[in-house]
ZAMARGU-4260 file (C-alpha; in steps of 0.2 Angstrom, whole numbers, plus 5000, padded with zeros to 4 digits):
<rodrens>
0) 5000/5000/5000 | 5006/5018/4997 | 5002/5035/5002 | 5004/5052/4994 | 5016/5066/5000
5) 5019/5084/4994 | 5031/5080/4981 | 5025/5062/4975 | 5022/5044/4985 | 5032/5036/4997
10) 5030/5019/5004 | 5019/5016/5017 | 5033/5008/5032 | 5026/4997/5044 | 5039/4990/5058
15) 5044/4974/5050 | 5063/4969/5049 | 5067/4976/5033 | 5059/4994/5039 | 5075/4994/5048
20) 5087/4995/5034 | 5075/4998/5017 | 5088/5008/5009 | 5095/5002/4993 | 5114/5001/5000
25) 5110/4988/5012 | 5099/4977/5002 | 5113/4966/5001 | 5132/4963/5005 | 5139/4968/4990
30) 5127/4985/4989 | 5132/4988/5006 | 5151/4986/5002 | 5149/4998/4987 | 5141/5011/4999
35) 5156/5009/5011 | 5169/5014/4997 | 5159/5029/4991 | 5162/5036/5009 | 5171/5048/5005
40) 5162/5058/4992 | 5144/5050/5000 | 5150/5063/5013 | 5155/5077/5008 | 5137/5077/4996
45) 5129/5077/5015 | 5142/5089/5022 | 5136/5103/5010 | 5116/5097/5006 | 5105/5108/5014
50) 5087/5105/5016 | 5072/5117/5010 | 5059/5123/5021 | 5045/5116/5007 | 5053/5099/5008
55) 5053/5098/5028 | 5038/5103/5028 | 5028/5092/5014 | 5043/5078/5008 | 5050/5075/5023
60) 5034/5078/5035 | 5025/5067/5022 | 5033/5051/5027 | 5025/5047/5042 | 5007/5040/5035
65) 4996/5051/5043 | 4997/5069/5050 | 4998/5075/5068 | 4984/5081/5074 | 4981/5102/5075
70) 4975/5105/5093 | 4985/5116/5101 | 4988/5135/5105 | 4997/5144/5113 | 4988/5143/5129
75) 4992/5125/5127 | 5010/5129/5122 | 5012/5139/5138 | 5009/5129/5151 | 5017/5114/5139
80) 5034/5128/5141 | 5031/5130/5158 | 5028/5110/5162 | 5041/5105/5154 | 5055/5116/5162
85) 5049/5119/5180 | 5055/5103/5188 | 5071/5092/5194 | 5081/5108/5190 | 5074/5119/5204
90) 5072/5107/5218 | 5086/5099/5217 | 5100/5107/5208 | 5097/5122/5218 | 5102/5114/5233
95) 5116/5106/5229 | 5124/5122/5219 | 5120/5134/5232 | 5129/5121/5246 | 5144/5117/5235
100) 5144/5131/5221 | 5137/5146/5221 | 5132/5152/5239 | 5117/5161/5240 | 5122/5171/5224
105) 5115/5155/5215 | 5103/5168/5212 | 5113/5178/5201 | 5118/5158/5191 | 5099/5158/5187
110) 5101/5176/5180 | 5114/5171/5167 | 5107/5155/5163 | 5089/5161/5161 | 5096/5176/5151
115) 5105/5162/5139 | 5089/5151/5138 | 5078/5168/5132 | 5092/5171/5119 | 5088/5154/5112
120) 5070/5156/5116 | 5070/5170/5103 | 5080/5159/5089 | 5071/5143/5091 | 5054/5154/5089
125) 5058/5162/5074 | 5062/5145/5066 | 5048/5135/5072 | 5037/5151/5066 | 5044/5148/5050
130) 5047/5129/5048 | 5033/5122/5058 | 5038/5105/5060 | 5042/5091/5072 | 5060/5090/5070
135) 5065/5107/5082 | 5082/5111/5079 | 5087/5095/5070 | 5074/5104/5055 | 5082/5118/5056
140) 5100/5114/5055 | 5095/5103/5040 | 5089/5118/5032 | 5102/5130/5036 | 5116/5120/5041
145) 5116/5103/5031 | 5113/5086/5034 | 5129/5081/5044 | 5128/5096/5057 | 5110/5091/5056
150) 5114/5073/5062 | 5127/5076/5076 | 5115/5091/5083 | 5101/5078/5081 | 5112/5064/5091
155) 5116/5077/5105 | 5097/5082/5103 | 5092/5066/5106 | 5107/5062/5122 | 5099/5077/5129
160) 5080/5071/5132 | 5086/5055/5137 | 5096/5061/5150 | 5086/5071/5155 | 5070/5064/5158
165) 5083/5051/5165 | 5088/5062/5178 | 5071/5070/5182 | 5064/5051/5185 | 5077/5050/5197
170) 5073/5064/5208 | 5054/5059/5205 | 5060/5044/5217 | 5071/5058/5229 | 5056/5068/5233
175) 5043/5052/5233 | 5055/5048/5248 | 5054/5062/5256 | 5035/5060/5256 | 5036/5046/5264
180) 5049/5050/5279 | 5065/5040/5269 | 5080/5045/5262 | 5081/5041/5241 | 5092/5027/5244
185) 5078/5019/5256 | 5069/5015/5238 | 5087/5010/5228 | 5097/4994/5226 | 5115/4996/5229
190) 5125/4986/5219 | 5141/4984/5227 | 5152/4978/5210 | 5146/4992/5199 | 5155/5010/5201
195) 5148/5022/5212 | 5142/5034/5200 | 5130/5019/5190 | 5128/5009/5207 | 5113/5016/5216
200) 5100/5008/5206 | 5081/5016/5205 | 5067/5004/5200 | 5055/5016/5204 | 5061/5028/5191
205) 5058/5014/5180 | 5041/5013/5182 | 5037/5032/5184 | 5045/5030/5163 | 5032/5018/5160
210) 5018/5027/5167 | 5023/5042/5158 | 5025/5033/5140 | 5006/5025/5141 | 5002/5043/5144
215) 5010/5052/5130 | 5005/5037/5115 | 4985/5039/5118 | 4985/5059/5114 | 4995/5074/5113
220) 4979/5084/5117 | 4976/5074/5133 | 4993/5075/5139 | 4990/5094/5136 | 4976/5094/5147
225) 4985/5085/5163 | 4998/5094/5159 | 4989/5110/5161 | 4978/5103/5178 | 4995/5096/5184
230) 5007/5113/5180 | 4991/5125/5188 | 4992/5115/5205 | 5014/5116/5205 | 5012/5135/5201
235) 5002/5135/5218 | 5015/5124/5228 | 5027/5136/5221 | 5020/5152/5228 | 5016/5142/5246
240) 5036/5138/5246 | 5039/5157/5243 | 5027/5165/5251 | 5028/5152/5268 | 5049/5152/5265
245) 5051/5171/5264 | 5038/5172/5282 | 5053/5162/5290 | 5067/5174/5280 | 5083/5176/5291
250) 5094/5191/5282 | 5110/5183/5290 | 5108/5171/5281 | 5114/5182/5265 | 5130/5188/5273
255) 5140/5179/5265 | 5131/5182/5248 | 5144/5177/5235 | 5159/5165/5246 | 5164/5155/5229
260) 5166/5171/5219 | 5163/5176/5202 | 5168/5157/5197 | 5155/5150/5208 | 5142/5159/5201
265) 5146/5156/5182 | 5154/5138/5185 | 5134/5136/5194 | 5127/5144/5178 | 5133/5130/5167
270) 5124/5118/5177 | 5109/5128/5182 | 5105/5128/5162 | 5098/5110/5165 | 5084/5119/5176
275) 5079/5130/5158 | 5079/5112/5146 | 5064/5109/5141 | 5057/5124/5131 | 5064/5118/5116
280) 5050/5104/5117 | 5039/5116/5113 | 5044/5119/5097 | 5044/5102/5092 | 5025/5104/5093
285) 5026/5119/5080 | 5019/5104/5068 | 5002/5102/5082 | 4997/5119/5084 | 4985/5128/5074
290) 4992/5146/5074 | 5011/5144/5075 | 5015/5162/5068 | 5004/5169/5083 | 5004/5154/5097
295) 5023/5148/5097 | 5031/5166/5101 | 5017/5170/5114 | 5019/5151/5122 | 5037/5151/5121
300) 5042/5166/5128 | 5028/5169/5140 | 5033/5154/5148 | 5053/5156/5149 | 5047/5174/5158
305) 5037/5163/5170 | 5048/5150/5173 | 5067/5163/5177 | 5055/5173/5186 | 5050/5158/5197
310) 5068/5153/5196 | 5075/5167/5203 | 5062/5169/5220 | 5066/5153/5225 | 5083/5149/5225
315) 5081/5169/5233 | 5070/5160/5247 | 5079/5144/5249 | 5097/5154/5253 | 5086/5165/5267
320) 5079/5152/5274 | 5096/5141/5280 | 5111/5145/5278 | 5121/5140/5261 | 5132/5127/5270
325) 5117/5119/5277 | 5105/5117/5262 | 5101/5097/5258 | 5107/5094/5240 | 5093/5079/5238
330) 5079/5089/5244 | 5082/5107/5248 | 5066/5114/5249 | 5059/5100/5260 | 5073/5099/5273
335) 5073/5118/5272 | 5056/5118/5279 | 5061/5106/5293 | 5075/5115/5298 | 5063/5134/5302
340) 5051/5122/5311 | 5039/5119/5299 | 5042/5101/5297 | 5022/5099/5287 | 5025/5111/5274
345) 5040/5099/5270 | 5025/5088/5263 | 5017/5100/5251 | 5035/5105/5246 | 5037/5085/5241
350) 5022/5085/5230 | 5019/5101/5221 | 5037/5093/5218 | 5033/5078/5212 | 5018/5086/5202
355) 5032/5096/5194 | 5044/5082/5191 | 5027/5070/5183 | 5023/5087/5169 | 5041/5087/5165
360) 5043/5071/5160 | 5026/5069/5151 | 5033/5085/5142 | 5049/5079/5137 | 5042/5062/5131
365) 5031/5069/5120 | 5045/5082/5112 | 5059/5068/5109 | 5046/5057/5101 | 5042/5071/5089
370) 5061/5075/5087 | 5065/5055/5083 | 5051/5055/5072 | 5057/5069/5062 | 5075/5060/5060
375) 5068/5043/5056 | 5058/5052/5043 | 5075/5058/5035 | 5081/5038/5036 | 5098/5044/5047
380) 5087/5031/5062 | 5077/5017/5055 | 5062/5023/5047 | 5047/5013/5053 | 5051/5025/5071
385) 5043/5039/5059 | 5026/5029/5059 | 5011/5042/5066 | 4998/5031/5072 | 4982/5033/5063
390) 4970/5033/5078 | 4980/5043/5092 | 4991/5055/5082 | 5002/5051/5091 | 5021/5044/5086
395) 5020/5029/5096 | 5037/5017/5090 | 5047/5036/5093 | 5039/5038/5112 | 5043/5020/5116
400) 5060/5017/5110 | 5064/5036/5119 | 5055/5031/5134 | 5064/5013/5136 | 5080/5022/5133
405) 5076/5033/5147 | 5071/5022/5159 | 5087/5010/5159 | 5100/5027/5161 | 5087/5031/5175
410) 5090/5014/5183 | 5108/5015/5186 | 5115/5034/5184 | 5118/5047/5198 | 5111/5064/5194
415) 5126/5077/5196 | 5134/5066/5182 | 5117/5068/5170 | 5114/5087/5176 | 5133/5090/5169
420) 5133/5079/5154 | 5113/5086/5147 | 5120/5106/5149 | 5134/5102/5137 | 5123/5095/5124
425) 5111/5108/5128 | 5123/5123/5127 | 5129/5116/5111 | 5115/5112/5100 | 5106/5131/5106
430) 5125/5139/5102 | 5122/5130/5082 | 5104/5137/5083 | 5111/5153/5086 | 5123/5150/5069
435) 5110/5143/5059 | 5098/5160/5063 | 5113/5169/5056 | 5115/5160/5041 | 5096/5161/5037
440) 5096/5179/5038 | 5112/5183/5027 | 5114/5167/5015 | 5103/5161/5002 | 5109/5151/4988
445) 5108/5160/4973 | 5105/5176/4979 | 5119/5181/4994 | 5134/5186/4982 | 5153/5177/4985
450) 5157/5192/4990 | 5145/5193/5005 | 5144/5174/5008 | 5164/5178/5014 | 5159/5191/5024
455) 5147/5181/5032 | 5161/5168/5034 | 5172/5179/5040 | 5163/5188/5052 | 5156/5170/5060
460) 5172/5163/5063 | 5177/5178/5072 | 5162/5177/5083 | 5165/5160/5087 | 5185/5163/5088
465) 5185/5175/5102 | 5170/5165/5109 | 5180/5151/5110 | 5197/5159/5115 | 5186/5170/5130
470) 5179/5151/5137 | 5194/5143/5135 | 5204/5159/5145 | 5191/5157/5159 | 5191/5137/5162
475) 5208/5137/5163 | 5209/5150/5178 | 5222/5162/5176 | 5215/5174/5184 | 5219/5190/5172
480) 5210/5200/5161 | 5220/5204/5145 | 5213/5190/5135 | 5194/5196/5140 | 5200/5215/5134
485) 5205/5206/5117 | 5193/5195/5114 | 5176/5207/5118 | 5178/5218/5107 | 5186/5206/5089
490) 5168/5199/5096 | 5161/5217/5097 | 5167/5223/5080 | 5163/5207/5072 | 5146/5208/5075
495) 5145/5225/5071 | 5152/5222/5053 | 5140/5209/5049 | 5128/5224/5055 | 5133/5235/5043
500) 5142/5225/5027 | 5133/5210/5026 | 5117/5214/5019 | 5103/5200/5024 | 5096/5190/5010
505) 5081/5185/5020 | 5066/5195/5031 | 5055/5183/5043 | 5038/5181/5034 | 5028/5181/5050
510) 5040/5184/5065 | 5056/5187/5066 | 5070/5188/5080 | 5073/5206/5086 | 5089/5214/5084
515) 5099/5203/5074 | 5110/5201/5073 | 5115/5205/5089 | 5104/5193/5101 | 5111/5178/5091
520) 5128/5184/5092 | 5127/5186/5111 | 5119/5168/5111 | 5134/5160/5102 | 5147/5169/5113
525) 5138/5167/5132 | 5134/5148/5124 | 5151/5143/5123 | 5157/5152/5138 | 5146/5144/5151
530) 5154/5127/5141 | 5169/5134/5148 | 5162/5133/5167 | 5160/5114/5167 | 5172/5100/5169
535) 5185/5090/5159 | 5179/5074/5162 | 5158/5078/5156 | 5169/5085/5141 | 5174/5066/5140
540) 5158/5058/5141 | 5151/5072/5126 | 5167/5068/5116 | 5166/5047/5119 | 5146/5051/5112
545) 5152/5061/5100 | 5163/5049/5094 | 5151/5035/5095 | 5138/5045/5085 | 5152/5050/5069
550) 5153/5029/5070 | 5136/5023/5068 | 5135/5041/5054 | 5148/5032/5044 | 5142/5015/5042
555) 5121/5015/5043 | 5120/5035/5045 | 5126/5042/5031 | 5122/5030/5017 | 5104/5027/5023
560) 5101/5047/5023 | 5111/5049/5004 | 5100/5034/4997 | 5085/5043/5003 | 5087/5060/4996
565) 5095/5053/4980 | 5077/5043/4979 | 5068/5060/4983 | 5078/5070/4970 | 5076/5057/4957
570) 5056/5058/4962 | 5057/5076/4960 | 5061/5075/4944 | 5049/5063/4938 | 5034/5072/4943
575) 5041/5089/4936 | 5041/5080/4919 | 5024/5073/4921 | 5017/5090/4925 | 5024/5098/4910
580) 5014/5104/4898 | 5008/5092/4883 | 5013/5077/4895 | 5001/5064/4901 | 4999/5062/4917
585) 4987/5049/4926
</rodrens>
């Protein structure tokens, strides 16, 4: 059986053994050992392939067999934003950077890091206005940046959900067993041979994963609408543990306001962006909502307003409450409470909490399902994971798979090593969102002229350059400030020049970032310097990834993704000829 898309008809995938692989190079040994020696120019073809917007959104969108369903706006959107943010970050991560970070200038870490998280805001919206789609970023780097950049954001992209949802399932089971009078590792097996980083196993976070997939495969629209019951009654707990917290305020507490220093507070900031992950969820749903030039930029940012703002009074209350050196880093808020002599309010701390934790992960799942379902559409993962299921709208091989990946990370990893690891891949792909804004606004094939395609180059690699050379200056401490006086302004005046002699070859149809390019500029540079606030060996762990990813890219990847865009061109083409005049068509 066969459907039609916007460019011609694609087979209809089912989930069968050869939907893994359907792709003419490994239709047998010797196909797949011709594919293998064409490596080389297979990849440079992908290197510098870019997408089109049309093709992401009929071509591409057009593989999954039926259409998601159009139910959202930006009420919906909002409360989606602010569901999937507000959670782990907050009531733990707070805790444990204010104790060993920060101080109680933590609150100045959730400044910067908010302020990073809005920069992005701005740029993911103006592509998700434009390319309303289910992909997210992994669309628009396709578009702007090309298939290969597309594919290692889209492997980072899909690290970041999985860790974490991984890492808010387990402090799901922290708080659980603080509502119970337990410590978390009351609920854990502690495996005595495995590390001590992967030992403390959670089956409780696996079962909180399962709950959460059966949730997010019946309806989108559903999952909206518990979402949205769920987020009201954690805005209300929020407020209590503000309201009651600052009632109990002691000033003495903030005498000490910054004792780690400036360091502190960025090295904090770094981390602290795993409180802001989330949003980008949102955006995946571009390809759900009914209005997206109108509803996405009003949900997006009315959301990440909420959520710094929120932020911002409790890690404020938290550090006015106890003392810094004192704060619990497994449940802050909770023990916080305890400790001013209102051990009950630890209770509504623990579930407004674990309401919080619940929207996150229902969030999250239903934005890496559509981000999956986007890739497998492009073949770089095995197709039949971009199946839609024709009753619930809903991508349901993408949820699962994402979900099942979730929940065995869960089982076994600690949370300061996920929090570290997810910024990373988080500061990353928003610093190539930043890049791929830019290029969207001064490059179009066939119109930007050589001469201000090398400006643009230029100018870029001078942004990221100093970027770069100012992150790598502050992570290796030297305590000087010559290299900043260099390295702000060559960012400063490169900037400026693509201001004023690079002309843009592109205005926003419906909504556009302001001030560009400027606000993208600034997201690249304090993007890449909060990557130089966190530690060598999570830069490891996003390097062995890295590694792993370029790996499975060059032997199923690449070939798989080339086969299909070769069958798409070659599609093209045929339906151009039948449409021409004086032609037959059927």
């Amino acid at each position: 059986m066969t459907i039609s898309s916007g460019s011609g008809v694609v087979k209809r995938r089912g989930c069968s053994k050869v939907d893994f692989l359907p792709e003419e190079s490994f239709q047998s040994w010797g196909n797949y050992v011709k594919a293998l020696s064409q490596t080389g120019p297979r990849f440079m073809d992908r290197v510098v392939t870019r997408s089109l917007d049309d093709t992401e959104l009929t071509e591409v969108k057009g593989q999954s067999q039926h259409e998601m369903k159009k139910n959202l706006n930006w009420w919906d959107l909002m409360w989606f934003g602010i569901g999937a943010v507000i959670g782990a970050g907050i009531f733990v991560l707070t805790g444990l950077e204010a104790k060993k970070v920060a101080g109680p200038a933590v609150v100045l870490s959730y400044v910067v890091s908010g302020i990073s998280a809005m920069l992005s805001v701005f740029c993911y919206t103006e592509f998700a206005v434009e390319i309303p789609v289910a992909g997210g970023s992994f669309a628009y780097l396709r578009v702007e940046l090309g298939d290969f950049m597309a594919f290692i954001a889209a492997g980072n992209i899909l690290l970041e959900y999985v860790i974490g949802g991984a890492a808010v399932a387990r402090s799901w089971t922290s708080y659980f067993a603080t509502l119970l009078n337990h410590k978390p590792d009351d609920f854990r097996i502690i495996a005595h041979n495995l590390s001590e980083d992967y030992s403390h196993l959670d089956p409780i976070a696996v079962v909180v994963c399962a709950i959460i997939c059966l949730l997010a495969v019946l309806s989108t629209k559903g999952s909206s609408r518990f979402n949205y019951i769920a987020s009201i009654i954690h805005v209300a707990v929020i407020l209590f543990i503000i309201v009651a917290g600052l009632v109990k305020a002691d000033t003495k507490n903030y005498a000490v306001f910054a004792p780690y220093g400036a360091r502190g507070v960025f090295t904090s900031s770094a981390v602290l962006f795993f409180a802001y992950v989330g949003f980008d969820a949102v955006s995946t749903m571009a390809e759900e909502t009914k209005n997206p030039a109108r509803d996405i930029p009003i949900g997006l940012v009315g959301s990440m307003s909420v959520t710094t703002i929120a932020y911002c009074l409790l890690a404020i209350t938290l550090c006015l409450m106890q003392p810094y050196y004192n704060i619990d880093p497994d449940a802050p808020f909770s023990v916080a409470f305890s400790a001013v002599g209102m051990d009950w309010a630890k209770y509504i701390v623990a579930a407004g909490a674990l309401k919080g934790m619940t929207t996150v992960l229902l969030v999250s799942a239903v934005g890496q399902a559509r981000y999956l379902t986007h890739i497998a559409r492009t073949h770089m993962v095995p197709p039949c994971l971009a199946n839609v299921n024709e009753r619930t709208g809903t991508p349901v091989n993408a949820t699962v798979v994402m979900l099942g990946a979730t929940a065995v990370i869960a089982f076994f990893t600690k949370l300061d090593i996920l929090s570290d690891l997810l910024s990373i891949s988080t500061l990353f792909i928003f610093m190539l969102v930043a890049i791929a804004l830019l290029v969207r606004r001064y490059y179009v094939s066939g119109v930007t002229s050589t001469t201000d395609r090398n400006k643009l180059l230029l100018c870029l690699s001078l942004i990221l350059g100093s970027s770069i050379v100012m992150a790598a200056y502050w992570a290796a401490d030297n305590g000087g400030w010559i290299a900043y006086a260099i390295t702000g302004p060559v960012w400063f005046l490169a900037t400026l020049g693509l201001k004023l002699f690079v002309p843009q070859a592109r205005e926003p149809k419906l909504w556009g970032v302001p001030l560009v390019p400027w606000l993208p500029s600034a997201s690249i540079a304090i993007n890449i310097f909060l990557l130089g606030s966190i530690n060598g060996a999570s830069f490891g762990r996003f390097g062995a990834w890295t590694a792993l990813l370029m790996v499975y890219y060059i032997f199923f990847g690449l070939h798989a993704s080339y086969d299909t865009a070769k069958e798409a061109a070659k599609r093209r083409i045929e339906n151009a000829k039948v449409s021409e005049p004086g032609t037959n068509s059927v």
